[in-house]
N, C-alpha and C positions, 0 to 999 in steps of 0.2 A: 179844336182841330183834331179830327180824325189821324189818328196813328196805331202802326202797329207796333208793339213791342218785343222783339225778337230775342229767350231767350232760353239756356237750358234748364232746366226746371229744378233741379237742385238750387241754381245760384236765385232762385228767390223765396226759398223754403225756409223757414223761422232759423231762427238760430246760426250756428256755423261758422265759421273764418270771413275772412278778409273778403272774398270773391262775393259770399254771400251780404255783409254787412255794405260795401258797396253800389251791388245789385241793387238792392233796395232802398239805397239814398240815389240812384238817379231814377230811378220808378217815384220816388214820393218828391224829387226836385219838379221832375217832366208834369207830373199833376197838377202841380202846385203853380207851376207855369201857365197851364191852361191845356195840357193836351189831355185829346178824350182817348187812355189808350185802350185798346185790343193784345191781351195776350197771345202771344204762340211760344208755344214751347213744345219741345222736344228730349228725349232721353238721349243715351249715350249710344253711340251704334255697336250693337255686339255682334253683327253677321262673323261666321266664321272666318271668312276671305279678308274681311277687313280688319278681325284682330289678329288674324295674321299677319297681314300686311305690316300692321303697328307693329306689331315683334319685331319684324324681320327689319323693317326700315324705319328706325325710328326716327322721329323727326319733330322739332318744336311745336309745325301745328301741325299735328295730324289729323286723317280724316275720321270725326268725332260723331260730326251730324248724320243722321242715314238719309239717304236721300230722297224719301217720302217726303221729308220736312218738305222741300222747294216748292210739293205741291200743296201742302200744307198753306204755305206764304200765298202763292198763288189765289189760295182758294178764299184766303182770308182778304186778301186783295181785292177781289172780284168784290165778296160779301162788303166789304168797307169802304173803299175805294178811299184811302187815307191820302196824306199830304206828305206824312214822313212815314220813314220804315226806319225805326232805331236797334241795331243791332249788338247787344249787351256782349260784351267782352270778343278777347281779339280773336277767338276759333272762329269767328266771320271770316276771316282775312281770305281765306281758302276759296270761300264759298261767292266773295262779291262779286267777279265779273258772271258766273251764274244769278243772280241777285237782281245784277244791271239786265239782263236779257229778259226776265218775265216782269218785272217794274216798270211803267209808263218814263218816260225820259222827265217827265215833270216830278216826279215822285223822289222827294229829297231823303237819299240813303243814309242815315249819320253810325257812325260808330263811337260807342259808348265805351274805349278804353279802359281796360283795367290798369294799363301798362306793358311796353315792349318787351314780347320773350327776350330778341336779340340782346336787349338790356341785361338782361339778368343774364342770359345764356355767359356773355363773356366775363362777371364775375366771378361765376361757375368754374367756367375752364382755369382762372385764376385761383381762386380758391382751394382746387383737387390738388393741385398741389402738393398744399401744407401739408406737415405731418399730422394735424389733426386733425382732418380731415378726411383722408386716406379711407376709412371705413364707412364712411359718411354721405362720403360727394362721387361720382365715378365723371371724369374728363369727357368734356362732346367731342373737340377734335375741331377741326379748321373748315371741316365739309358742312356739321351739321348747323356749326355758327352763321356759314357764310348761307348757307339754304335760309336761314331763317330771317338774315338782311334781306337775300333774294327776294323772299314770300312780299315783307314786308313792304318794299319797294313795288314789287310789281303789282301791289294792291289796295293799298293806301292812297292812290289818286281815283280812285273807283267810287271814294266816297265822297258826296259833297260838303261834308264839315267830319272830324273826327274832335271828340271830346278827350280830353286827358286829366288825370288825377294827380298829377305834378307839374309845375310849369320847366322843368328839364327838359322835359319831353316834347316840349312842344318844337324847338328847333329842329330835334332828330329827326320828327315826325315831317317838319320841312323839307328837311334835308331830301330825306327819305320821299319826296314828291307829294306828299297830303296838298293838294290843291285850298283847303282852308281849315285849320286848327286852332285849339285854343284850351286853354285848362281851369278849372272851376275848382273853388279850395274846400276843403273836408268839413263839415259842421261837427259840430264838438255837443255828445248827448247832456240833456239839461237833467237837474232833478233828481241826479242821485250821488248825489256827494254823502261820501261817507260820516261815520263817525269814527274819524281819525284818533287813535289812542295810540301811540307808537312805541313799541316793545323795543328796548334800547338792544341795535347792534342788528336790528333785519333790513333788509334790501329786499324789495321783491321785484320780479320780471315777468311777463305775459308774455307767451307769444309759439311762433311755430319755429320750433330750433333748427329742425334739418332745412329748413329757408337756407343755402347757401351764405348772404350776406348777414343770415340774424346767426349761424354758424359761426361766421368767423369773427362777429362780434363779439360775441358771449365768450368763445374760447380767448381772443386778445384782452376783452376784460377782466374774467380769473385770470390769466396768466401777469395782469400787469397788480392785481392785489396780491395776489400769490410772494411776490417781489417783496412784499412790507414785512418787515418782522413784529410788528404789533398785535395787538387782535383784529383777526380780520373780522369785518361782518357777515353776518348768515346770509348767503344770496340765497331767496326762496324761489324755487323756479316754481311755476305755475303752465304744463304743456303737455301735450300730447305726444310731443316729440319723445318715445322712452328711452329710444336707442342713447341720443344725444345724452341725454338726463344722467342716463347712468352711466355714461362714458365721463362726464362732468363730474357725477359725485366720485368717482372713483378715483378724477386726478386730483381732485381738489376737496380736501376734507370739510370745508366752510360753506360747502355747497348742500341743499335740502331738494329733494327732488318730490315735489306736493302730487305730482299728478296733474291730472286737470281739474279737478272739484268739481265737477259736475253739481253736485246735488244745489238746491237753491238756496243761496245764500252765504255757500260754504266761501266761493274767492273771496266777494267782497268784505266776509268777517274776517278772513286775514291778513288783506291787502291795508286793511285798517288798522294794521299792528305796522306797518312797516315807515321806516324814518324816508323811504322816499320809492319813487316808482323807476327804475331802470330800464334805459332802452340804448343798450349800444348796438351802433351800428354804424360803420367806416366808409360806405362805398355807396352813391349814388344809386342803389337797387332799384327797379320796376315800379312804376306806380308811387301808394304813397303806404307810410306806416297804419292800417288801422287800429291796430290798438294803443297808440299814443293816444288816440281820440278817447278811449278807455279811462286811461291814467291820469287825462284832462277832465274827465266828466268827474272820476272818485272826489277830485280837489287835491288829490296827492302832490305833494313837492316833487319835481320830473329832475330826472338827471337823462341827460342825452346829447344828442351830435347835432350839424348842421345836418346832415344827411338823415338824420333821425325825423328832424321837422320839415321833412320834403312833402308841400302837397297841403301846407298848412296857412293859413294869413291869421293874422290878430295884429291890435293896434299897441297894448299898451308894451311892458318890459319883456323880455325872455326868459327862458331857463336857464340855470345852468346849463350849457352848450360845451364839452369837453372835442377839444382838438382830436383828440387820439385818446389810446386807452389809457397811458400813464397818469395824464390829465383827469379823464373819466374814474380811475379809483383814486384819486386824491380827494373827487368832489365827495365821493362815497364815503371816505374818510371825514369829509368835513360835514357832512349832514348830519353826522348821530348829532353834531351839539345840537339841542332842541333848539335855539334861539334863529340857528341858522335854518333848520326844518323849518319852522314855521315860516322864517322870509322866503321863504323859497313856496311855500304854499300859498303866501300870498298872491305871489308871483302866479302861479297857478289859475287863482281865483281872477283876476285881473284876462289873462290869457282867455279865460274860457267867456268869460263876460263881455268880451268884444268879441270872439271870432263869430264867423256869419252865422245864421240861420239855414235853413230850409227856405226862407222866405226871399233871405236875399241872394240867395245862390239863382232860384229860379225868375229874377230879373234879369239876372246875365244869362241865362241859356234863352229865355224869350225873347231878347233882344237880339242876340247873334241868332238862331234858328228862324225869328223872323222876313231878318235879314237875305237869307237865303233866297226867301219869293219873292221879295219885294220888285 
């Protein structure tokens, strides 16, 4: 089936966070389904008027796209004449009732969710708060929140199916008028499981810290070790995040700030010292965690939350799942014993051995997108 594939040209460039690893598992689901796509992509719009505008009114979806793109789509419309127009993460939201005006009324629009700004927007506002925060997080306020329900609302029925990376979302997204939704679970990378040698007393953590909700995780998690008079274990952060890093190693002397390790090779040989993979997080966040899918590929023993395995399905046992953070540094406490490390990997291996494929994920997008023309 002829489709176009609507995206910005970063989130499908090698490497990169969450947006991009994403990106390219619903590019290789959608293949893998049977659609023949067509690229369009677009840069960032830097006209002067427009980042001004973003200054002066900032808002969750701002206007990103330049508006050559439209005729871009257009043009690539004409050339293809597709069946679907799949449009990769939610900076569409702005752009679809312009979308619906140059696409034939037969021409099935989907949107390719990464997950709800307004999601995250009100953990944010929560979060600034905290005292820890403060340097970190700066408050939206009640206008910028409610603009971005707004958005959302008034353009989420524009699409004929919208895809989701969590099934939380998928009600809001109801709510919110999506005329037909549904959520597809993360595939877990095969084939590179570490060689786990665990150096007694590290923890390690991946991930992007000034994330609001991976924020106030990471700080409720030191703060609930912090509590223990024993020895605590080394958390090894692993992030780009510096500010964050060194605001952590500075309150908390148990903390190791790695960097990101870039070079190749360099995570995976540490992450292979550590008695387990850490992933605190409290608050039902946007989307889904990707790098738990990391933590599951190494073979690592996982410590984390309900909300941590949002966006995930597998058949057999779970992880360690810590209520809260007091919970979550007990479990951290209990993993140095190797005996429990290794059950806890097993558990891991089990986890990754059932969750879906690539293969089975795009039997459920071809059957619901089928669906649509039928």
């Amino acid at each position: 089936m002829k489709s176009l594939f609507l995206s910005h040209e970063s989130h499908l460039s090698p490497g990169g966070g969450g947006n991009q690893i994403c990106s390219r598992e619903y590019r290789d689901v959608l293949i893998a389904a049977g659609f023949d796509l067509e690229f369009v992509t677009h840069g960032t719009d830097q006209k002067l008027a427009t980042r001004l505008q973003r200054k002066l009114f900032p808002e969750r979806y701002p206007k990103l796209i330049p508006r050559e793109f439209l005729l871009q789509v257009k043009d690539a419309y004409q050339k293809q004449r597709p069946d679907f127009v799949f449009c990769n993460f939610t900076n569409y939201l702005p752009l679809a009732a312009q979308l619906r005006v140059i696409l034939p009324a037969h021409v099935k629009m989907v949107l390719l969710s990464h997950g709800l700004g307004s999601v995250d927007d009100v953990h944010r506002d929560r979060i600034a708060r905290q005292p820890f925060a403060k340097s970190h997080v700066k408050r939206l306020g009640p206008k910028l929140i409610g603009k971005a329900i707004f958005t959302e609302m008034q353009n989420l029925p524009l699409f004929d199916h919208v895809f989701c990376l969590a099934e939380f979302e998928v009600p809001i997204c109801r709510w919110l008028g999506a005329r037909s939704v549904s959520w597809w679970p993360r595939t877990i990378p095969q084939g590179c499981e570490l060689d786990w040698k665990p150096e007694g007393g590290r923890i390690g953590l991946v991930g992007t810290l000034d994330h609001p909700p991976n924020l106030e995780g990471v700080f409720l998690f030191c703060e609930a070790l912090a509590k223990h008079r024993r020895t605590v274990p080394r958390l090894r952060l692993v992030t780009r995040s510096n500010a964050v890093a060194k605001d952590l190693r500075e309150r908390y002397d148990f903390v190791d700030d790695l960097g990101s390790l870039e070079d190749p090779g360099k995570m995976e040989a540490e992450a292979a010292t550590w008695s387990a993979y850490i992933h605190p997080i409290f608050c039902l966040a946007m989307g889904c965690s990707t790098k738990l899918a990391t933590g599951i590929g190494w073979g690592l023993p996982i410590v984390t939350t309900e909300a941590g395995i949002r966006g995930y399905s597998w058949e057999k046992r779970n992880f360690l799942l810590a209520a809260d953070a007091n919970e979550m540094a007990r479990f951290a406490f209990e993993i140095q014993d190797r005996k429990t490390a290794e059950a806890a990997k097993i558990t891991t291996m089990q986890v990754r051995s059932t969750a879906p494929s690539i293969s089975d994920v795009s039997h459920q997008f071809r059957e619901k997108l089928l669906g649509l023309v039928r």
